[in-house]
N, C-alpha and C positions, 0 to 999 in steps of 0.2 A: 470494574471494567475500565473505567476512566484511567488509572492506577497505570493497566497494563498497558494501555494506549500511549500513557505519559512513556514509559520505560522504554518501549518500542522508538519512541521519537525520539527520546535523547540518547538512544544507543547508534542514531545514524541511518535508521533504514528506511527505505524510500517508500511509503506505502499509503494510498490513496487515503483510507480511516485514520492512519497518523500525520497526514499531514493539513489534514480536516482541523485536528484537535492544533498540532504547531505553529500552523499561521493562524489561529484563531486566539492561543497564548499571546505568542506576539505583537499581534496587533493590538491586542484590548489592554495589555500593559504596556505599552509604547506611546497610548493615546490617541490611537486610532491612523495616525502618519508612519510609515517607514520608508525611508528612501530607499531605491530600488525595490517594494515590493506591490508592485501594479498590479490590478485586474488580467492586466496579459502574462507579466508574469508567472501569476497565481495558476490562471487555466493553465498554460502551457507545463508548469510541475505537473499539476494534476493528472495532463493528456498524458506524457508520460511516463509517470506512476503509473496510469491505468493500465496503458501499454504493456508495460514491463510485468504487471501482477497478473495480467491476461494468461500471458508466455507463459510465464515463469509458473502459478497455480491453475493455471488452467488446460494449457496444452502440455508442458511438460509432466505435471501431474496426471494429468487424463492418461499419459502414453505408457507412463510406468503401470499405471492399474489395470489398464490392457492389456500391457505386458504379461505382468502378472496372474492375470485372469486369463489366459490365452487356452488352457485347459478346460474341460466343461467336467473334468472330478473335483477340482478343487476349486476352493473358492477366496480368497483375501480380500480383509478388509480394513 
């Protein structure tokens, strides 16, 4: 799991579990100091990431499977 977490983050994408695991790399091999990456910083990626994975897995997702599902013979899953 870790593995795919790491891949996920150094492929660039913005997502709240990989960026848990990226500033948590960072900072622990850096020695605990990085310039420009503050506590406010931090939240504010985080806020969002969170945002963004809302929309994007949760409302866009939701609307396709409703879509999807809009017939009561069939069913997708």
């Amino acid at each position: 799991t870790v593995f795919i977490i790491f891949i996920f983050a150094f492929l660039g994408f913005e997502h709240v579990i990989a960026n848990f695991s990226s500033f948590a790399m960072a900072f622990f091999s850096n020695g605990g100091m990085i310039e420009g990456m503050s506590v406010l910083a931090v939240l504010k990626n985080w806020l969002f990431a969170l945002i963004g994975n809302y929309v994007g897995g949760g409302l866009l997702i939701g609307l396709l499977y409703s879509w999807l599902n809009k017939g009561e013979t069939v069913y997708f899953d």
